[in-house]
C-alpha positions, 0 to 999 in steps of 0.5 A: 500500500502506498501513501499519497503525502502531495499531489503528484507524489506517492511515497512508499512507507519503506521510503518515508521510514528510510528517510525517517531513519536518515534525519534521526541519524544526522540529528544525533550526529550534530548533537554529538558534536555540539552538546559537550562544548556547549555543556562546558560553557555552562559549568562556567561562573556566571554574572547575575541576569539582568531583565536586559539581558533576559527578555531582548526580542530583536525586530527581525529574528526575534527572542535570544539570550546574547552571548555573555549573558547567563542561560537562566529560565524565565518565570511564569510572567516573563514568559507571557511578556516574552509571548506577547513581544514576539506575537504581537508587539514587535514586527518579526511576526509581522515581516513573517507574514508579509514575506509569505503572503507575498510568496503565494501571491506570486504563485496565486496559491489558493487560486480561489482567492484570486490575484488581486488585492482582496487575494492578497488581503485573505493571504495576509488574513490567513498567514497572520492567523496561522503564524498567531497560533502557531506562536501561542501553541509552542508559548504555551507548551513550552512554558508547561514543560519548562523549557527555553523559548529562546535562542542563545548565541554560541558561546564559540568562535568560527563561522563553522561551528557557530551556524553549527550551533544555529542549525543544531538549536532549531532542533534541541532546546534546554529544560529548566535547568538551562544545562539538559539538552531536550529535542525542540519539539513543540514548534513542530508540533505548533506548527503542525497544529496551526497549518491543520487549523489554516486547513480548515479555512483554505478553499482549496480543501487541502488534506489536514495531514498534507498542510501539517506536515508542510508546515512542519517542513517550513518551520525546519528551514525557517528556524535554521534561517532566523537562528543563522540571522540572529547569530551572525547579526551582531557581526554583520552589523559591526561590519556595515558600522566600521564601512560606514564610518 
């Protein structure tokens, strides 16, 4: 029996448990190489936070911790500021939005909606309603488990191994002690849940599954790209600073 994952493609169930298998083995290997010189760092003597240090949401790729500052878990409250700042307040969420509904625009995707401005008007609708619940389910859960909703710089230097870093945290988080590496799964399982939701209102009628597991698949390159961006800023920003003066 075959299983139909997108129009025009049919995967065996071999072929889905093969490629499974692969990502499992390319992830244990990254968190192999990554996990005990990030663990070192964290045995290390560390300054008292500072709310500063603790809450900065950047415009662009969001909530991180700079490099220098402490891993410490947020609080209850702190949580639901961060929650507020990255989903309603600052324009990270917003530019999200705008890039992909540009993006189906240009490919008139759901066709139903049309080319115009009330298409494109639906598109910002739906993409700002998907990207609203997709950041309230992964607040949500991973303020009931504990973990970290942030981002930390790597506490290393070389382009390589920071991206590493980048790359390795779209997929492991920390637990509550700031020191236990756990899988990133809640803004997969978010984003799974809120592109099965947007299914719901699409007029194309998309298969919940399919639009779940696309939006999974987004979340995973996504992720990549804006821990790469945060990671790499600060350098970036110097550089345009030192050619401006």
């Amino acid at each position: 029996m075959r299983t139909r994952c997108l129009p025009g493609q049919v995967l065996s169930p071999e072929t889905i448990a093969t490629v499974r298998r692969s990502v499992i083995r390319v992830l244990v290997a990254l968190l192999a190489t990554t996990s005990f010189a990030q663990e070192k760092t964290l045995t290390k003597e560390q300054p008292q936070p500072s709310v500063n240090t603790q809450l900065p949401v950047n415009w662009l790729y969001g909530a991180y911790i700079p490099k220098n500052a402490p891993l410490v878990a947020l609080n209850g409250q702190q949580r639901f500021k961060l929650y507020i700042r990255q989903t309603y307040t600052t324009p990270g969420i917003y530019i999200k939005t705008g890039f992909f509904a540009i993006h189906d625009q240009a490919k008139n995707t759901p066709s139903e909606w049309g080319d115009g401005f009330p298409g494109f008007a639906k598109r910002v609708g739906s993409n700002q309603a998907t990207n609203v619940i997709q950041n309230s389910f992964t607040s949500l859960g991973l303020g009931i488990v504990g973990w970290e909703p942030r981002y930390d710089r790597c506490r290393c230097e070389g382009a390589w191994p920071r991206f590493r870093h980048a790359f390795v945290r779209n997929f492991i988080t920390y637990d509550h002690s700031e020191q236990s590496i756990r899988p990133n799964i809640m803004p997969f399982a978010a984003a799974f849940g809120a592109g099965a939701i947007g299914a719901t209102w699409n007029p194309n009628n998309p298969t919940i599954t399919v639009k779940g597991y696309q939006s999974v698949i987004t979340q995973a390159w996504v992720g990549v790209v804006i821990n790469s961006i945060g990671e790499f800023a600060p350098d970036i920003k110097k550089k345009l600073s030192r050619h401006k003066d």
